[in-house]
Structures are given as structure tokens and as C-alpha cells.
N, C-alpha and C positions, 0 to 999 in steps of 0.2 A: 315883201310878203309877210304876211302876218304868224305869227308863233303857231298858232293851231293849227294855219296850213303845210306849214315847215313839219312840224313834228305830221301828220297823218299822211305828206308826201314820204318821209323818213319811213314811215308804218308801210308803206305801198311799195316801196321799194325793196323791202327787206323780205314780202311775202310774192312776188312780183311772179315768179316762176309757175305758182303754184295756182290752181284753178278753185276755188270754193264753190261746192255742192250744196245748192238749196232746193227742199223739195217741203210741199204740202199744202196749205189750203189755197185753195181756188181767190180765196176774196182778197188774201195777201197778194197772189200773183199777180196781178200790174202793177203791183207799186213797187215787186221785187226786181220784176223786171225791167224798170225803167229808173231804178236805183243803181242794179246793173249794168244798163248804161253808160248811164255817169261815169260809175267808178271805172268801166275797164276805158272810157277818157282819157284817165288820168294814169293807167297803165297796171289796175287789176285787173284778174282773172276772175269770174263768177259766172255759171250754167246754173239758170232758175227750171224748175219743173212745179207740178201743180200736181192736183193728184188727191187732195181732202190731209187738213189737219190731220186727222189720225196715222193716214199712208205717211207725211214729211215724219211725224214722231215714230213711227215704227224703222223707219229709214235712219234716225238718229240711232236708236237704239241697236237696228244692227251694223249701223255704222259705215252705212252705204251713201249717206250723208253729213255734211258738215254742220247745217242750218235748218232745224225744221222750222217753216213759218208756220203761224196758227192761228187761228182767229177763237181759239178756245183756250182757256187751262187742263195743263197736261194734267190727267186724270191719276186718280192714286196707284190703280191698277200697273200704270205707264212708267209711272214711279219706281215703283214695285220690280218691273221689269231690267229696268236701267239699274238697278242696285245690284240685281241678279246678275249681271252685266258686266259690274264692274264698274259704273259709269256714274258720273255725277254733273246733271245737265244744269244750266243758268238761264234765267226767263228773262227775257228784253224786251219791255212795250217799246216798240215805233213808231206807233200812230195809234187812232183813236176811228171808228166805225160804226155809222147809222144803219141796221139792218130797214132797208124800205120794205113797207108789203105792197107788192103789184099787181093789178086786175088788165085786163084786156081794156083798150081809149076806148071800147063803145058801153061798155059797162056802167049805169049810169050811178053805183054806187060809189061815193068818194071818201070815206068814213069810216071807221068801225073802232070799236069799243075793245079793248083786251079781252075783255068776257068772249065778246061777241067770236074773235078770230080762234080765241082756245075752244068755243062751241064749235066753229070751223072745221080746225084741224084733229079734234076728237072725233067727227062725224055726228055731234047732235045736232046741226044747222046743215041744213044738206041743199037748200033752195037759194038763190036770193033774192027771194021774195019776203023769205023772215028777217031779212035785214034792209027793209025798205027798197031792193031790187026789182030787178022783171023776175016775171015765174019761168026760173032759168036756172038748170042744175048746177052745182058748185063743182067745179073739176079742180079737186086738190093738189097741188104742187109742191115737193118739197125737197131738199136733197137729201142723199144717201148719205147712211148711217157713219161714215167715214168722215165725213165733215164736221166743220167746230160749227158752221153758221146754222148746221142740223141741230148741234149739242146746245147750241146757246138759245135757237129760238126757242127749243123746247123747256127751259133752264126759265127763260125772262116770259114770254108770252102765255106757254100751257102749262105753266109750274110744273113740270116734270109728270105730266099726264101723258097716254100714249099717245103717236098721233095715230090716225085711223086706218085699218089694213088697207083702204084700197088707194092712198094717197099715192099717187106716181112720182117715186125717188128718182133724181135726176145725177147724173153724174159730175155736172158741172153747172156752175150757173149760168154760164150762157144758154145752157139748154133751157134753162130755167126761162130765160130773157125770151126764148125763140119758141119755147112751147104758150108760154102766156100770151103773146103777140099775135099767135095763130089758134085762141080757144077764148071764142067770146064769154064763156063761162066758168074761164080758168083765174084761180087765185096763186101766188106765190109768192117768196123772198130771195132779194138777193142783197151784198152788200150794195153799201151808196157807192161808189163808183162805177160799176153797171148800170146804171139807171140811163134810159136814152128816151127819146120819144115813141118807142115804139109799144109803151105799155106804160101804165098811170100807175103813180103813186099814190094810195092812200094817208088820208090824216089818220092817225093813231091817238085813242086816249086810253091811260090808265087809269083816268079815275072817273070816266064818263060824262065829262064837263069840258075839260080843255082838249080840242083835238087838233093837233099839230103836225103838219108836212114835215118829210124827212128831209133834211140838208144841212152843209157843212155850220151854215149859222145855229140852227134850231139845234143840232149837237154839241157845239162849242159851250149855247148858254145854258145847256140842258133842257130844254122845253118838250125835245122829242126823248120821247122814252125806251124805245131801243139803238141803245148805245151801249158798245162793249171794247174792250181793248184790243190789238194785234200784236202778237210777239214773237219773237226769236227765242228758239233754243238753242243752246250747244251745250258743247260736253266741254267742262272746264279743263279735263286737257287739252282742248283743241284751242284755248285761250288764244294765244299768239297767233296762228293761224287765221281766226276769223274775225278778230276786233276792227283790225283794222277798216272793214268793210262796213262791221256796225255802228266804229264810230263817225263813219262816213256818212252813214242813213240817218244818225241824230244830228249830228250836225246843222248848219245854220241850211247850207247848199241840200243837202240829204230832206230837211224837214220841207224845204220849199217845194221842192218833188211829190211829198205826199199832199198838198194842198193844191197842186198841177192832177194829181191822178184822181183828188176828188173826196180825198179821206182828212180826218183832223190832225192834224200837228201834234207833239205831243205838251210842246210850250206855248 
């Protein structure tokens, strides 16, 4: 048995009794849960929950959780809170994520422009027919304010512009996955490992030249343009308690998992 596995069976052993609490974005939860897996294999404890980055970091902070996942940076605000608190949390990327934007398969746009989607999700492109479409109303989709994949598309995509009052916030991405599937004129995002056949992924350009499909490769060399990190938090006295698990998820075993679920490695 090799030294690294010896010492993180040692680490599993020592925390073995105990259950770790993870809760928070949507787009982390499969990869947690199936990293979860794994580990309680090998004789952890870990109960994953979903719920929007914001809800896992609010859950850290009143310490109704061990592990918030998140597919955003915990905000100063949040910061601010956790000092109030008492607390002092530690940020851990575990992987790496292509947010895809997806249209309804009969849609016969395949394309768009950065401009073009922040026109979108502002409400000044309301057709799509201004975007080389059928004369076919644009049904916006996007998730609720609790989520990172909300804070970041708005962050990377509409440079922090609002999105439009009447976009329909979703509470999970699957709903996301299942409302675009059934609105021939529905637009949305969710993370890449969501992505199935039952709705198209658009190419994306930032600089209205190169437009490039979302996927684990086009992320890896950079080509696709919405790429953001995933991380864990905890509260560094919870140290002992929850390493063990995280150093399970970076690991050689841990990393191959996240390229099984459909997300980037962090090595």
C-alpha cells in the first residue's frame, strides 16, 4: 500500500464515527455526492445536500454545516458575517467548471456572441429573430439569487448588469435542464456536467470571432470562455474533522471522480 494511502486510511479512521455535513450549490452536488461515495467505501461518514452556494455558506456560518460547496467566491458580506461569528473559514478549489448556455434541440440558433447573451439576459434582445433565429420570443431562464452559477454568470457574461424582471429563476438546475427541454423558445445555463441530449449547447465567443462548444477539453485548454472554479469551505476549526475527506476529493482517486462526473481536474 502506498504511503499516501496509509496515512488518509489513518485520517479515515480517526474521523470514522463521525458524519460530515455538506451543503450548497447545485452544480457542486454530483460531484459531492459521488465523491461521498467513495469515501464512506472506505469507511467515512458524509450527508451531501444542495440548496444554492449562498444557502451551504449561510449553513457554514451558522454552523449547521461542515463543508459549504460553491461554485462562487464567498462574498465580503459573508466574510463579514463569519468574523461576527467567530469563525474563520478556508477556500478549497476541487475542480474546475464550463458554465454551457442551452437553447431547446429545435432551436435553430447555435451561436452567440457575449454582447449578444448580456443583450439577452438584460431584456434588450427579446426575439430570436435578432439573433439570426425564427421570429420566436426569447423565454429567459436563469437561477435564483442563492446560487454561485447566478453570481458568476452575471460576474463573467452581463458584467454585473441586472438581469431582466421577468427572467424565470429556477431553483435548481435541473429545473433549468427540464424547463428548456419543454420551451421551444427557452434560453438558459447550467454547469457542464448537466448537459444531456435533451437540450443544445450553444458555442460562445467573447471576442466575436472564435466561438467555441462547452466541454471538458475546450475548458481544460481554455478556448471556452465560461470557466470558473469550485470550492469548499470550512471553518478552520473544523480542520481535523473535515480534511480528511478533502484530501480524498484532491487526490489522485478523488480527481478522477470529478472527470467521471464531467467537470475539470484540478491537475
Amino acid at each position: 500500500m502506498k504511503k499516501t494511502a496509509i496515512v488518509l486510511l489513518a485520517a479515515l479512521m480517526s474521523v470514522s464515527g463521525y458524519c460530515q455535513k455538506i451543503k450548497g450549490s447545485d452544480t457542486v452536488l454530483p460531484l459531492s455526492q459521488r465523491e461521498a461515495e467513495a469515501y464512506s467505501a472506505k469507511g467515512g461518514k458524509v450527508s451531501v445536500n444542495g440548496g444554492g452556494s449562498g444557502v451551504g455558506i449561510s449553513a457554514l456560518i451558522s454552523g449547521s454545516c461542515d463543508i459549504a460547496q460553491s461554485s462562487r467566491k464567498m462574498k465580503f458580506s459573508e466574510k463579514k458575517k463569519l468574523q461576527q461569528a467567530g469563525k474563520q473559514a478556508k477556500e478549497v478549489i476541487i475542480a474546475y467548471d464550463a458554465i454551457a448556455v442551452i437553447v431547446n434541440p429545435a432551436n435553430k440558433v447555435s451561436k452567440l456572441t457575449r454582447e449578444q447573451l448580456e443583450k439577452i439576459y438584460t431584456g434588450k434582445i427579446t426575439n430570436w429573430k435578432q439573433v439570426g433565429g425564427e421570429d420566436m420570443k426569447i423565454v429567459v431562464y436563469s437561477r435564483e439569487t442563492s446560487s454561485g452559477t447566478y453570481e458568476f454568470f452575471k460576474e463573467s457574461v452581463m458584467k454585473n448588469k441586472n438581469y431582466l424582471p421577468s427572467a424565470l429563476a429556477m431553483p435548481a438546475t435541473g429545473a433549468i435542464i427540464q424547463s428548456v427541454k419543454q420551451t421551444k423558445g427557452a434560453i438558459g445555463y447550467v454547469g457542464l456536467a448537466y448537459l444531456n441530449k435533451e437540450v443544445k449547447a450553444l458555442q460562445v465567443s467573447y471576442d466575436g470571432k472564435n466561438f467555441v462548444a462547452p466541454s471538458v477539453a475546450t475548458a481544460k485548454n481554455k478556448t471556452y470562455p465560461i470557466v470558473r472554479p469550485l470550492m469548499y469551505y470550512y471553518e478552520i476549526k473544523s480542520e481535523k474533522k473535515v480534511r480528511p475527506f478533502i484530501d480524498f476529493v484532491l487526490s489522485s482517486e478523488g480527481q478522477k471522480i470529478v472527470s467521471k462526473v464531467g467537470y475539470i481536474p484540478i491537475k
